[in-house]
C-alpha positions, -999 to +999 in steps of 0.1 A: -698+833-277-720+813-256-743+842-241-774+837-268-770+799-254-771+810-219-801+833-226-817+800-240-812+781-211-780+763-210-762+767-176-737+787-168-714+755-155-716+747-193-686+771-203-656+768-235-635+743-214-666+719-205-669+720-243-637+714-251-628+683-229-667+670-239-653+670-277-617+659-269-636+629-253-659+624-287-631+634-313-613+602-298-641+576-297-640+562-331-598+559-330-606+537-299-631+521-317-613+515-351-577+502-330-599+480-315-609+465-343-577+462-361-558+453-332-588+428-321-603+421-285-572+399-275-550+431-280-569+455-259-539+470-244-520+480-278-555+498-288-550+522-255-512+524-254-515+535-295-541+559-289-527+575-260-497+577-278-512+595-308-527+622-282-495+626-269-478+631-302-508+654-311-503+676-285-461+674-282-469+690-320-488+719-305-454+731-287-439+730-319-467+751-335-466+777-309-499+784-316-518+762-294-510+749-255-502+711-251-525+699-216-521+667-200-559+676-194-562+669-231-545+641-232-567+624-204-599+634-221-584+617-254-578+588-239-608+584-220-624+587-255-603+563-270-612+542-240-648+545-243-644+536-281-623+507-274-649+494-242-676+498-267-657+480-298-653+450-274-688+445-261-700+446-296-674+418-306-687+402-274-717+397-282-715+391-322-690+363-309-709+326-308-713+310-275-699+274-269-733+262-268-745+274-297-721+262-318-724+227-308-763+231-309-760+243-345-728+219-358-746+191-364-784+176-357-789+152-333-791+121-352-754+124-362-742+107-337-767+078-335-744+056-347-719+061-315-741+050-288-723+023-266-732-012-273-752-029-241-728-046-220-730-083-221-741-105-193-719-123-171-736-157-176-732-157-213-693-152-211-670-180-227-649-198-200-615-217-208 
């Protein structure tokens, strides 16, 4: 299946395995991604543990099926997707997240608070004394 690709170039370390644990990785991606999301970046874990868990129950189903072989190999390369997904999902919610700074900057101008500036203190010497 792969010998015209071979003939074009692509080398021979590049066999049907390498390209099944590269797409295992990609298939799981946007699971990672999309638990992420609906879990949010505060729940990190229960976006891996439910994604692993879905690989898992993916491949327990292939013994069932007797037509395919479950592999923990599979199940790593799932989750490293659903990893990458995930890692990904939370560096874009990173950075879309407003830093302290900027949202005091932009709460309110400057002249807001005018109107809370201590008053002077008062001179000794022009104290009352009972």
């Amino acid at each position: 299946m792969l010998d015209g690709w071979y003939a074009k170039g692509l080398p021979t370390w590049i066999d049907y395995s390498v390209i099944e644990r590269f797409a295992n990785v990609l298939l799981y991606v946007p699971l990672g991604a999309l638990l992420l999301a609906v879990a949010r970046p505060h729940r990190w874990w229960l976006a891996v543990s439910i994604s692993i868990g879905v690989s898992l129950t993916i491949e327990s189903a292939q013994l069932a099926l007797g037509e395919r072989v479950p592999s923990l190999v599979d199940v790593t390369m799932n989750s490293l997707g659903a990893v990458i997904g995930i890692a990904f999902t939370g560096f874009i919610f990173e950075l879309s997240r407003p830093t302290q700074r900027g949202r005091d900057a932009s709460a309110e101008p400057p002249h807001v608070h005018a109107d809370k500036v201590p008053a002077p203190p008062v001179p000794s010497s022009s104290r009352l004394v009972t």
